[in-house]
Residue frames as qw, qx, qy, qz and C-alpha x, y, z in Angstrom:
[[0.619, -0.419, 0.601, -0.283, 74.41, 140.37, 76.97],
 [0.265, 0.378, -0.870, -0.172, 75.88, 137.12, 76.25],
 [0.891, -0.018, 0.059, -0.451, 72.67, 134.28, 75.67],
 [0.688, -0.095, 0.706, -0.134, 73.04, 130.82, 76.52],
 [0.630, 0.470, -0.183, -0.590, 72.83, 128.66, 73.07],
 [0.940, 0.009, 0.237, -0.246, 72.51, 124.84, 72.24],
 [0.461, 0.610, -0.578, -0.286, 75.56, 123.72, 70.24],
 [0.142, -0.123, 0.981, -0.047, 75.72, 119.60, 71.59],
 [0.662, -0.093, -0.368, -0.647, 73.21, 116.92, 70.74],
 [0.424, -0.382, 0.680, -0.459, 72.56, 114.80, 73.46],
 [0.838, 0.162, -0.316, -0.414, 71.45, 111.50, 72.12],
 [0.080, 0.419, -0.865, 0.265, 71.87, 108.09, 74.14],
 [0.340, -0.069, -0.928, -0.133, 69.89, 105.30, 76.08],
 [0.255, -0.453, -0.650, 0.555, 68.38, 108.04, 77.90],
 [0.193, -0.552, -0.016, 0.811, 68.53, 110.88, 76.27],
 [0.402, 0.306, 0.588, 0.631, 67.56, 113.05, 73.41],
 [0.044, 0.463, 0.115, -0.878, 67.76, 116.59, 73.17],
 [0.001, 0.034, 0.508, 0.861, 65.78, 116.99, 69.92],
 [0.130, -0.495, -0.851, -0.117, 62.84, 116.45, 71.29],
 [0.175, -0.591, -0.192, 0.764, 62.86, 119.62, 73.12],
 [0.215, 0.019, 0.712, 0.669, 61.71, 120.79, 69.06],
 [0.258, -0.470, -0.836, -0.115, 58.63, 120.58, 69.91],
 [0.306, -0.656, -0.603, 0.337, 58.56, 122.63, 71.94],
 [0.259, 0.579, 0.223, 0.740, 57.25, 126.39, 72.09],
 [0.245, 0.082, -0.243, 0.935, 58.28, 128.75, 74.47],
 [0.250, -0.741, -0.384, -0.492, 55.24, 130.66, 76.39],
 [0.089, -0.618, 0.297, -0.723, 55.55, 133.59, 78.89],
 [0.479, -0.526, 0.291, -0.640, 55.74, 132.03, 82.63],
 [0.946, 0.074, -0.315, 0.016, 57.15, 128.58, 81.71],
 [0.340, -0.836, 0.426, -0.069, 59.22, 126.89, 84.05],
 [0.724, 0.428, -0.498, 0.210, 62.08, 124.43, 82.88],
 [0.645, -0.674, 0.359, 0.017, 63.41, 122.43, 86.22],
 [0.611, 0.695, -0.371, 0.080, 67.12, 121.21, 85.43],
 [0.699, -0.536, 0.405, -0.245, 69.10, 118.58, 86.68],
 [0.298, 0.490, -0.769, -0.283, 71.72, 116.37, 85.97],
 [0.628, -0.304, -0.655, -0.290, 70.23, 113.57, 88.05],
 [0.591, -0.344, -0.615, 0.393, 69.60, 112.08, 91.79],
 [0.257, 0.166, -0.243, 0.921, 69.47, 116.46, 92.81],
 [0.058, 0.294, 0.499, -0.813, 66.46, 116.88, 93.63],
 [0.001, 0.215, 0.618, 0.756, 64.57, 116.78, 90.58],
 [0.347, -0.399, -0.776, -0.345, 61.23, 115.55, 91.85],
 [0.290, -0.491, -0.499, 0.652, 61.16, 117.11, 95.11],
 [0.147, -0.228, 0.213, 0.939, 61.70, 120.13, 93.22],
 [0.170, -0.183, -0.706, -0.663, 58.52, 119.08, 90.79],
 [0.444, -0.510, -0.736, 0.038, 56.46, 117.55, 93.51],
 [0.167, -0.321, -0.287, 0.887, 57.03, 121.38, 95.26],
 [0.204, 0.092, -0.306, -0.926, 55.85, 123.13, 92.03],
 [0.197, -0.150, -0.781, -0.573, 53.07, 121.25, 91.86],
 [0.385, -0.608, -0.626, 0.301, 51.58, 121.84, 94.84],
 [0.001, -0.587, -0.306, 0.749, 51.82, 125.38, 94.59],
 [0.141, 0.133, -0.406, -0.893, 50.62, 125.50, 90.86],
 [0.460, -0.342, -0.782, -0.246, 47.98, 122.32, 90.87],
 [0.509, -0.616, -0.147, -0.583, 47.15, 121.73, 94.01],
 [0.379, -0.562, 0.664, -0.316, 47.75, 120.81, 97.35],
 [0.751, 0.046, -0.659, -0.014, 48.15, 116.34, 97.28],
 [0.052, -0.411, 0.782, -0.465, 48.54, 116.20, 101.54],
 [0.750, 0.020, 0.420, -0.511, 45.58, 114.00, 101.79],
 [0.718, 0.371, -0.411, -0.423, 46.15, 112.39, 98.75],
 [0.901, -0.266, 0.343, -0.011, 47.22, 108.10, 99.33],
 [0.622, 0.088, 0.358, 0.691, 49.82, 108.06, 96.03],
 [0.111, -0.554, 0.260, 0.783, 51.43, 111.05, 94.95],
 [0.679, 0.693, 0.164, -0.179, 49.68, 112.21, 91.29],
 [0.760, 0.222, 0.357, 0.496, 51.88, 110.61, 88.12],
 [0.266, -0.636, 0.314, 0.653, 54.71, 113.54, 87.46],
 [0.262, -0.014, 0.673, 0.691, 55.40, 112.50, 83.82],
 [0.148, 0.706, 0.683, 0.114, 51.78, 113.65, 82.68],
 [0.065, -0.972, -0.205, 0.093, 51.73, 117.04, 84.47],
 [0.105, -0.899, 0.382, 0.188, 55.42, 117.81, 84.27],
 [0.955, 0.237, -0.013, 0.179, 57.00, 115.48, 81.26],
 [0.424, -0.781, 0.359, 0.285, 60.15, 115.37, 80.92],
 [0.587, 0.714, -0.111, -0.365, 60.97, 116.40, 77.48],
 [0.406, 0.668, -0.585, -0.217, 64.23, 114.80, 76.76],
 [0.694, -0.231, 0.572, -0.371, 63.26, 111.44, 77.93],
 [0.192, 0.250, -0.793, -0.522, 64.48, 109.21, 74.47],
 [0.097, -0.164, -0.980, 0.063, 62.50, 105.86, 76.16],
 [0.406, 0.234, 0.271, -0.841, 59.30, 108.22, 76.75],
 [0.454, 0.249, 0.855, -0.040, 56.15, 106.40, 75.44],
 [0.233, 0.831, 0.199, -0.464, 55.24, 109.64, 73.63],
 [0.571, 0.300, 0.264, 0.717, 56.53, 110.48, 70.50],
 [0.257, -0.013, 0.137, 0.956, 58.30, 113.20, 69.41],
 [0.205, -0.297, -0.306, -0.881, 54.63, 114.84, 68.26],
 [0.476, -0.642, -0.475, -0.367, 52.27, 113.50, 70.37],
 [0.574, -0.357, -0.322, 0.662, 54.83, 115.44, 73.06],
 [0.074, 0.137, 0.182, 0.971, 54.29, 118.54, 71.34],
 [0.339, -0.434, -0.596, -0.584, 50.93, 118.32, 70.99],
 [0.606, -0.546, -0.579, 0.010, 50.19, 117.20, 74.83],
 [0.373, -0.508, -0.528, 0.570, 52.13, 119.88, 76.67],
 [0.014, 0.121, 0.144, 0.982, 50.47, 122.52, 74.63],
 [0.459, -0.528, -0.397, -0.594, 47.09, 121.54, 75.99],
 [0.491, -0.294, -0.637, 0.517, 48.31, 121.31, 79.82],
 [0.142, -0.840, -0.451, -0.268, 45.61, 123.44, 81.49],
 [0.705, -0.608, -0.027, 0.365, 48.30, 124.64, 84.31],
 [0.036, 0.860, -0.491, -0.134, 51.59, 127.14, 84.53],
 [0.957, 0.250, -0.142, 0.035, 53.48, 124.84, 82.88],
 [0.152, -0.784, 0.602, 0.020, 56.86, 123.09, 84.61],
 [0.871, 0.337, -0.357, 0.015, 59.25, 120.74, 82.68],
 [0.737, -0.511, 0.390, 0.208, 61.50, 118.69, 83.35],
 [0.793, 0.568, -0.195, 0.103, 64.90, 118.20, 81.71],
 [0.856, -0.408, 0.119, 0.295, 68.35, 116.44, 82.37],
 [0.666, 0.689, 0.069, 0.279, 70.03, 118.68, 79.87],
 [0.578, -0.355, -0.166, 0.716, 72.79, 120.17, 80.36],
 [0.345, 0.785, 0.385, -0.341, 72.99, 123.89, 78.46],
 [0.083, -0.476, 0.686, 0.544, 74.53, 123.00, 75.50],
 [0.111, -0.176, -0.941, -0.267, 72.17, 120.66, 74.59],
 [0.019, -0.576, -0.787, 0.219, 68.89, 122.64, 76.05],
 [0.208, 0.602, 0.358, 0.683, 67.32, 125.62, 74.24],
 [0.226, -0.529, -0.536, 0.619, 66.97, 128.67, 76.35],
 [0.012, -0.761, -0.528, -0.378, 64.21, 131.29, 75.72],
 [0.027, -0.207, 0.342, -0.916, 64.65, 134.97, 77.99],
 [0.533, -0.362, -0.089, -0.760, 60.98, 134.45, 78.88],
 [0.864, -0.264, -0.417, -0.098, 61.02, 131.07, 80.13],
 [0.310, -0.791, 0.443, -0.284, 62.22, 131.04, 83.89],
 [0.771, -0.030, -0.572, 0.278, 64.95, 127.32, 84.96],
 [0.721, -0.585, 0.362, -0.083, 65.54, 125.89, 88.42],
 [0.513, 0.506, -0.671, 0.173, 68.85, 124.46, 88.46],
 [0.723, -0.593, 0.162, -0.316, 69.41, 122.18, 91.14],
 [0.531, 0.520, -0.628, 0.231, 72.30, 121.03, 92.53],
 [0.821, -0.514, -0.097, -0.228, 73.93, 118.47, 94.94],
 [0.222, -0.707, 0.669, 0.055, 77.22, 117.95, 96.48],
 [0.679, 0.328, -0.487, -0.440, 78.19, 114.86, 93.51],
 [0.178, 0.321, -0.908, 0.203, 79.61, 112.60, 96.13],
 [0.292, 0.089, 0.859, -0.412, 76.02, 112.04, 97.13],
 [0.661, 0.430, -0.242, -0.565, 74.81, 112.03, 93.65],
 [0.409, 0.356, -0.830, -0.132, 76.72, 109.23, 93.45],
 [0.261, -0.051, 0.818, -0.510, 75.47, 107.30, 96.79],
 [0.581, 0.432, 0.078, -0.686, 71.92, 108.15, 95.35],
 [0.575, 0.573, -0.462, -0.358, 72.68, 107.01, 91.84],
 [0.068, 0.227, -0.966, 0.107, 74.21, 103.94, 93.09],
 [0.375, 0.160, 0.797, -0.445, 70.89, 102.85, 94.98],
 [0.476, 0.615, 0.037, -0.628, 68.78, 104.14, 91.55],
 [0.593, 0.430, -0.582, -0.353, 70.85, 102.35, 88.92],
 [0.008, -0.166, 0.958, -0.236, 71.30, 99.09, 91.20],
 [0.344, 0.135, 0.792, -0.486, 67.59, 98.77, 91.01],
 [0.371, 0.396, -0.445, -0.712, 66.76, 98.75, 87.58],
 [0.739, 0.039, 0.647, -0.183, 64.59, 95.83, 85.87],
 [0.399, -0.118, 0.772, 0.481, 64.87, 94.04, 83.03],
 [0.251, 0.733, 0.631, 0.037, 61.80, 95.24, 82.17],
 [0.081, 0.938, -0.136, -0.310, 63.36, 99.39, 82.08],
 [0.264, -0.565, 0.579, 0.526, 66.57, 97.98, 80.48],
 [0.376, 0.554, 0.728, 0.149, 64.29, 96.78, 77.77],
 [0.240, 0.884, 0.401, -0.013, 63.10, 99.87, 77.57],
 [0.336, -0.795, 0.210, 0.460, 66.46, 101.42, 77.22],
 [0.694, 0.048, 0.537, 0.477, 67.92, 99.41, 74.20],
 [0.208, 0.804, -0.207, -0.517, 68.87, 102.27, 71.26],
 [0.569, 0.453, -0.439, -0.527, 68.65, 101.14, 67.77],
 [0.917, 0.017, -0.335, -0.214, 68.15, 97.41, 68.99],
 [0.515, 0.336, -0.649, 0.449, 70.96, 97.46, 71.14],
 [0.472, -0.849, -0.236, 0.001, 71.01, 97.55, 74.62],
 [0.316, 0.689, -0.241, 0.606, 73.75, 100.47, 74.82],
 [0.417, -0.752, 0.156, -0.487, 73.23, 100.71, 78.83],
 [0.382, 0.105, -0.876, 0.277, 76.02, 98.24, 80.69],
 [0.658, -0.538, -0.523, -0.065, 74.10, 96.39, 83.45],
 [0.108, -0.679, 0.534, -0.492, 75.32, 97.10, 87.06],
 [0.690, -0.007, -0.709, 0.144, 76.80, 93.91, 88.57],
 [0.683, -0.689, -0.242, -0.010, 76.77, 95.49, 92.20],
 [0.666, -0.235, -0.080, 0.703, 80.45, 96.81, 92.14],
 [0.241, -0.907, -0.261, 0.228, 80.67, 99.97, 93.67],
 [0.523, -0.575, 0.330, 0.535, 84.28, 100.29, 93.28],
 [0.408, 0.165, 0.611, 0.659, 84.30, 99.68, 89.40],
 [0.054, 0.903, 0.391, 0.166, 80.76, 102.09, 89.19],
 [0.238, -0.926, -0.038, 0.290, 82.63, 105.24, 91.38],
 [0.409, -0.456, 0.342, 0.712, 85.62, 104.93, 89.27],
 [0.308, 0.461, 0.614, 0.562, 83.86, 104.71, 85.57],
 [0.022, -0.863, -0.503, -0.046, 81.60, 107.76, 86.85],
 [0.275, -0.915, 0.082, 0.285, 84.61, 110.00, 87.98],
 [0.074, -0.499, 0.444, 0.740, 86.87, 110.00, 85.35],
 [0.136, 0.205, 0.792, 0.559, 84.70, 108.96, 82.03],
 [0.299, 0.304, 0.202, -0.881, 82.40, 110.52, 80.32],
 [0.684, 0.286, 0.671, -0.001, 79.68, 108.92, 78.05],
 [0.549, 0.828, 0.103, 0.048, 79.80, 111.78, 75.39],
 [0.689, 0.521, 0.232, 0.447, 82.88, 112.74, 73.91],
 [0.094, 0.662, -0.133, 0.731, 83.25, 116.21, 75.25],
 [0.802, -0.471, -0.195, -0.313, 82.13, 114.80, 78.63],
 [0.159, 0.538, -0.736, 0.379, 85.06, 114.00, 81.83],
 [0.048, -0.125, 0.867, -0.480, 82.72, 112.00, 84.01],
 [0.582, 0.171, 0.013, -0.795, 79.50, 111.13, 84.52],
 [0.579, 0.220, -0.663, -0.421, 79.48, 107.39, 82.88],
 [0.198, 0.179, 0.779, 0.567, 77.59, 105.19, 81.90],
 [0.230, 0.719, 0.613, -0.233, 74.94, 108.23, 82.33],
 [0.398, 0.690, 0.013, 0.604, 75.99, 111.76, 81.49],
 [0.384, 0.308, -0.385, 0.780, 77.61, 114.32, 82.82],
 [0.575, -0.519, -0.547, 0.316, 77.14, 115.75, 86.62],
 [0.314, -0.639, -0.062, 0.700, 79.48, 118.57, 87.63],
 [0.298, -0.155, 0.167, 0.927, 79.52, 119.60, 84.54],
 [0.168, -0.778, -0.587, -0.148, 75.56, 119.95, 83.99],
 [0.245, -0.831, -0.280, 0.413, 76.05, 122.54, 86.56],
 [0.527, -0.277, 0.421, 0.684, 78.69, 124.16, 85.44],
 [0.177, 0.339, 0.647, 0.660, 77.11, 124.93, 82.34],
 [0.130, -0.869, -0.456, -0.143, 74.46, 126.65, 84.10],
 [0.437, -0.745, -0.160, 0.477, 76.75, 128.48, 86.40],
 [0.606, -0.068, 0.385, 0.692, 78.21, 130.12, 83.83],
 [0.148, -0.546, -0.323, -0.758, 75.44, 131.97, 83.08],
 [0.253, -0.539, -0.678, 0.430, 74.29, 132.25, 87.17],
 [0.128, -0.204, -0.120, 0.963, 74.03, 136.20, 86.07],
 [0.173, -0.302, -0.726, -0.593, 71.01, 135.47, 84.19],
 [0.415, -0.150, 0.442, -0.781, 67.68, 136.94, 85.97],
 [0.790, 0.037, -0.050, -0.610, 65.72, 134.01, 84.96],
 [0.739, 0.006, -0.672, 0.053, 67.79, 131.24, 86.37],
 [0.585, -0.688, 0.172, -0.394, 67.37, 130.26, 89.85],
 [0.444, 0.369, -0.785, 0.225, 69.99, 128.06, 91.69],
 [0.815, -0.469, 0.042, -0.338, 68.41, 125.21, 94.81],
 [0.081, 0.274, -0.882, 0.375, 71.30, 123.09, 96.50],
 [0.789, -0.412, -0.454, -0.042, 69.20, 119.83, 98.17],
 [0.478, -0.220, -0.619, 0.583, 71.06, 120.20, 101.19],
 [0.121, 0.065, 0.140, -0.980, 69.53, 123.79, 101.73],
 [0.633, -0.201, -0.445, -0.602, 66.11, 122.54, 100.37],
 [0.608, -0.315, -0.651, 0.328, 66.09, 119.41, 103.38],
 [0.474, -0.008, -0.450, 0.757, 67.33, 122.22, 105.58],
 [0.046, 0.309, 0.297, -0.902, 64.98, 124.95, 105.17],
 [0.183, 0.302, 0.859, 0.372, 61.81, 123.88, 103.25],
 [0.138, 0.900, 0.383, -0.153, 59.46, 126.49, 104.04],
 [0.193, -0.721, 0.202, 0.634, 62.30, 128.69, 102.85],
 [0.255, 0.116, 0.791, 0.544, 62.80, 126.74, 99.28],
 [0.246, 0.624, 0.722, 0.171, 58.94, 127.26, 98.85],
 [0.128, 0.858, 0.043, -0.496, 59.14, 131.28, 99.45],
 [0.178, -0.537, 0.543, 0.621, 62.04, 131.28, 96.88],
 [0.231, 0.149, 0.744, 0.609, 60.46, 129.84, 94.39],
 [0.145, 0.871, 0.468, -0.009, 56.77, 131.38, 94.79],
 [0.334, -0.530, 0.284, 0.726, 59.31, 134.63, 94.61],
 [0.095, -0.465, 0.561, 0.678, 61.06, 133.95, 91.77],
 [0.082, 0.166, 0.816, 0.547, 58.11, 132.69, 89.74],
 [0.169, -0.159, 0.046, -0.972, 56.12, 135.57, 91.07],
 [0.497, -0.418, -0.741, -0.171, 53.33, 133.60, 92.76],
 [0.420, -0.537, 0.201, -0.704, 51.63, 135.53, 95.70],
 [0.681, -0.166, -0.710, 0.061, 51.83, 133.09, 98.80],
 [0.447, -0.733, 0.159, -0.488, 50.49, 133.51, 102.49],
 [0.207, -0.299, 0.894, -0.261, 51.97, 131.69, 105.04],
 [0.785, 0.083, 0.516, -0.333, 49.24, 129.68, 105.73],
 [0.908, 0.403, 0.058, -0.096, 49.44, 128.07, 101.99],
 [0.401, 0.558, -0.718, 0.110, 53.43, 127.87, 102.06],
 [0.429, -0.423, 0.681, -0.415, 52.74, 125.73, 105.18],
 [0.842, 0.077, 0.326, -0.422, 50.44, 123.68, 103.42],
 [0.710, 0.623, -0.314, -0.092, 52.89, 122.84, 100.68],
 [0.118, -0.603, 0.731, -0.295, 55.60, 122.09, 103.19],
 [0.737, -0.055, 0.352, -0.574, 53.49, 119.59, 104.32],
 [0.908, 0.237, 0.201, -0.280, 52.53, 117.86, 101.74],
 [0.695, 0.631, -0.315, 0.138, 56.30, 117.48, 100.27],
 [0.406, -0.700, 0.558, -0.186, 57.84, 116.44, 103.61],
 [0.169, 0.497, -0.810, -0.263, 59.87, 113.63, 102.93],
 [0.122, -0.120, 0.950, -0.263, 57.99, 111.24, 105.17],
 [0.640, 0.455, 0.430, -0.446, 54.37, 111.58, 103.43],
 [0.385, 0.621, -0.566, -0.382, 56.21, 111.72, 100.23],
 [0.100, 0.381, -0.919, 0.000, 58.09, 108.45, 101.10],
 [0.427, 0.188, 0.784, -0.409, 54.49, 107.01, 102.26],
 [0.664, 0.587, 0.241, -0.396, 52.58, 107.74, 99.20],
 [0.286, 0.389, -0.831, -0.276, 55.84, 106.10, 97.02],
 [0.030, 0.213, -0.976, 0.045, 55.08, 103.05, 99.12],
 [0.465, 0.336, 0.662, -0.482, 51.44, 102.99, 98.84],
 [0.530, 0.531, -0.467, -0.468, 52.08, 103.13, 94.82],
 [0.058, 0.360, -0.929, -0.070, 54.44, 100.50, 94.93],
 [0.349, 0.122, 0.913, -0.171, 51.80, 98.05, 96.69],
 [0.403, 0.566, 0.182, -0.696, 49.34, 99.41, 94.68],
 [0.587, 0.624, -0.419, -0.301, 51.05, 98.62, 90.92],
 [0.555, -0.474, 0.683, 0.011, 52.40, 95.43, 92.50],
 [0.720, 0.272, 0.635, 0.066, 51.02, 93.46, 89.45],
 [0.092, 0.964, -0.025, -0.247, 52.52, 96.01, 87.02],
 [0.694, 0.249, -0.169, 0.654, 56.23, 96.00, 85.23],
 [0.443, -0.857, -0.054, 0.258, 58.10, 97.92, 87.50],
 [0.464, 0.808, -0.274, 0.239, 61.03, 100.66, 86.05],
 [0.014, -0.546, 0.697, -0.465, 62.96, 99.94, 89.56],
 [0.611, -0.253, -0.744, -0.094, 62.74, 96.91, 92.09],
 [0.190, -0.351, -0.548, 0.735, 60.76, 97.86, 95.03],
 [0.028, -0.827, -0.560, -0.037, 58.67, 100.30, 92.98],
 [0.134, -0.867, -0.176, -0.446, 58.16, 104.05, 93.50],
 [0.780, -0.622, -0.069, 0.013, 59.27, 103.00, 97.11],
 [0.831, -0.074, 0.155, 0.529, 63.08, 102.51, 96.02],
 [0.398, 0.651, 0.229, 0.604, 63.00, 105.61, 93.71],
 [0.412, -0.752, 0.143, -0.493, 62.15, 107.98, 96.95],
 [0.801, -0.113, -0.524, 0.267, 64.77, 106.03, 99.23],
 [0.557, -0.247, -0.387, 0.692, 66.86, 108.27, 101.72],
 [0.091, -0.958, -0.156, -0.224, 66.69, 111.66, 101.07],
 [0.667, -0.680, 0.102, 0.288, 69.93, 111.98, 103.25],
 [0.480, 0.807, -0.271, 0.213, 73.06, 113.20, 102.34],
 [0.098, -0.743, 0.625, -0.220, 77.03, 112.41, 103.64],
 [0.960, -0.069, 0.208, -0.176, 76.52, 108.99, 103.19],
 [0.685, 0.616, -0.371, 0.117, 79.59, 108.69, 101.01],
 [0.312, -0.693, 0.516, -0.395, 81.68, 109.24, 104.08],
 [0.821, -0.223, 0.453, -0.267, 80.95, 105.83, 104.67],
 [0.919, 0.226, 0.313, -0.078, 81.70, 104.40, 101.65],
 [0.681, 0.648, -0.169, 0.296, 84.35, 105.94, 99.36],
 [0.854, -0.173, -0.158, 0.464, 88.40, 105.53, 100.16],
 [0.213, -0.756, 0.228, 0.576, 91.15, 108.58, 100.31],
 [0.321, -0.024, 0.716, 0.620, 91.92, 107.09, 96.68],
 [0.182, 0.727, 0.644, 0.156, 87.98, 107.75, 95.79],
 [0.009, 0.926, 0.214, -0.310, 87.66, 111.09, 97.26],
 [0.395, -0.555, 0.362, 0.636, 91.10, 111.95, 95.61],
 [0.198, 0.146, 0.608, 0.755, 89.96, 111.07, 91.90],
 [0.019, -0.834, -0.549, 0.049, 87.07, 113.16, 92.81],
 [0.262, -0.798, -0.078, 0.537, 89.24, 116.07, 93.52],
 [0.383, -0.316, 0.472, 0.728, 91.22, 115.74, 90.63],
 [0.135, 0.606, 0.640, 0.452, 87.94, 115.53, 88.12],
 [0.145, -0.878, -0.419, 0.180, 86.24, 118.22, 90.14],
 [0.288, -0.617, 0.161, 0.715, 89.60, 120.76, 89.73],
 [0.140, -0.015, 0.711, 0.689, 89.64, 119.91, 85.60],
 [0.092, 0.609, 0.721, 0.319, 85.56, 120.61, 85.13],
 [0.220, -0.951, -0.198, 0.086, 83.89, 123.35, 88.10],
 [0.194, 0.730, -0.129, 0.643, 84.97, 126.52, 88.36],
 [0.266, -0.010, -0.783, 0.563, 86.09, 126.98, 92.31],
 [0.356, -0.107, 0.257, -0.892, 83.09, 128.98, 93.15],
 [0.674, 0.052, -0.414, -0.610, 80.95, 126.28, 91.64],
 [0.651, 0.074, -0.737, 0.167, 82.63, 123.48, 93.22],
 [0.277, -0.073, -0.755, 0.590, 82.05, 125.15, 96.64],
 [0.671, -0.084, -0.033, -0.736, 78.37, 125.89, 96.14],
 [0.893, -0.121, -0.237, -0.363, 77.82, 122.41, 95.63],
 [0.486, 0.034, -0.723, 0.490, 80.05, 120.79, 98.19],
 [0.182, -0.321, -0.582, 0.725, 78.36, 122.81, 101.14],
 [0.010, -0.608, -0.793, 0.050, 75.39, 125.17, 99.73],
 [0.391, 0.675, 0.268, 0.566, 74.39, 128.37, 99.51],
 [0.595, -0.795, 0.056, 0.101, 75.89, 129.19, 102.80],
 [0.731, -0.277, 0.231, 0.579, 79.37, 128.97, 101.18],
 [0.498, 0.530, 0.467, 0.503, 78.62, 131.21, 98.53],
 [0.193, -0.338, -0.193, 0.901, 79.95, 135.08, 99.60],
 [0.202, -0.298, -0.427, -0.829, 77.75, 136.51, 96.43],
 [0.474, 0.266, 0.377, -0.750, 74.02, 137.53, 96.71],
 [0.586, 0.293, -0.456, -0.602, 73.03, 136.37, 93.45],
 [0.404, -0.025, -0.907, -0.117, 72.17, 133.05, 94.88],
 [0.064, -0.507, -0.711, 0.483, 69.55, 134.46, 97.62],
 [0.280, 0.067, -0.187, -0.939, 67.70, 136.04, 95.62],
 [0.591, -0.301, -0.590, -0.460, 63.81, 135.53, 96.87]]
């Protein structure tokens, strides 16, 4: 069988795949995967409630980057070793996080990835509200070799949706700028979708059917679950206690540097999807179509436009 295998280095104002070095492979890791704005945390803030513990009572949502780092984070406060070091003493099934695509992310047969994906026109909506709320205090923390490599965002929409749909920040890269790539993140995964140890989530299907998401993953990462504790997990990751225990951070760290303005609160904003509708032109959606024909394969492109309800295969309902 043909294995997945790293040949890009990912290295930007965000990024940096080498850090992922560090890291050693153990039987029942999970690796969650995302390009961005898909669902990451939802996705994290699931697993963690059925590996840690349950958080519905809790008033702020426990600090993600501790229990589930996210390895290729460049601006991370951690070095390169004292990352190595810290998620080899994490007491817990261990799930990462990483924006890699898989060219640029090591893959192990033992170690099981969530891929998650989102129809990109409302990656972009997302991503708009996410990079528009950046502080001077995170773009600090962005600068790469003294520079500050990340362009600001002045508030044009029109000039953001075109840089993002036809440019790419790397080199090999068609869209995606001034982060990284999107459609083709997926893409990269889907290419291998035959793998038994990758698992494809679509956010719109996760929103839609949440006690379903949680069977599929306790499933596919072989966790025994009764109703009664898939209920409880539902719960506690419903958007609206989620979206309460952002804003009871926020007020909380008010006296804090903040990475976004508004807090925690801003980061967890809608949750909604088809917002584009509203916003991009027949000219937008059109250089969308034309990137989207030159990256995804069609099958790919009509998973994530519409879910895993468009998808005739089986090999995406599996669990």
């Amino acid at each position: 069988m043909d294995y997945p295998k790293a040949t890009q280095t990912y290295l930007n104002h965000h990024l940096d795949s080498t850090r992922w070095e560090v890291y050693e492979p153990q039987d029942g890791d999970i690796v969650v995967t995302t390009s961005y704005k898909c669902g990451t945390t939802f996705t994290q803030q699931i697993l963690y409630n059925m590996l840690v513990r349950n958080t519905a009572e809790d008033e702020i949502f426990p600090a993600l980057g501790v229990v589930s780092p996210w390895l290729d984070a460049r601006f991370s406060a951690m070095s390169k070793e004292e990352l190595g070091r810290h998620i080899k003493t994490l007491p817990h099934q261990r799930f990462l996080k990483s924006h890699l695509p898989l060219d640029g992310l090591p893959y192990f047969k033992e170690v099981k990835y969530i891929i998650v994906g989102r129809d990109p026109r409302d990656v972009f909506m997302s991503l708009a509200n996410h990079y528009g709320a950046y502080t001077d205090y995170f773009y600090d923390q962005l600068r790469f070799d003294g520079n500050q490599q990340m362009p600001r965002f002045d508030g044009n929409i029109r000039e953001l949706w075109k840089n993002w749909i036809t440019r790419g920040w790397f080199d090999w890269e068609q869209e995606g700028y001034p982060f990284w790539s999107n459609m083709r993140h997926t893409q990269s995964y889907w290419d291998y979708n035959h793998l038994p140890n990758f698992l494809f989530l679509h956010y719109a299907d996760m929103l839609k059917d949440l006690p379903g998401t949680v069977k599929r993953l306790a499933a596919f990462i072989g966790l025994p679950m009764t109703s009664d504790e898939i209920k409880a997990v539902v719960k506690a990751v419903s958007f609206g206690r989620v979206k309460k225990q952002a804003v009871a951070e926020s007020a909380q760290s008010s006296e804090m540097p903040e990475v976004f303005k508004g807090g925690r609160a801003t980061f967890i904003n809608k949750g909604t999807n088809g917002r584009w509708r509203d916003i991009l032109t027949d000219e937008d959606v059109s250089l969308y179509q034309e990137t989207r024909n030159k990256v995804l394969s069609s099958s790919c492109a009509a998973w994530l436009e519409a879910g895993a309800a468009s998808y005739p295969g089986k090999r995406l309902q599996r669990g």
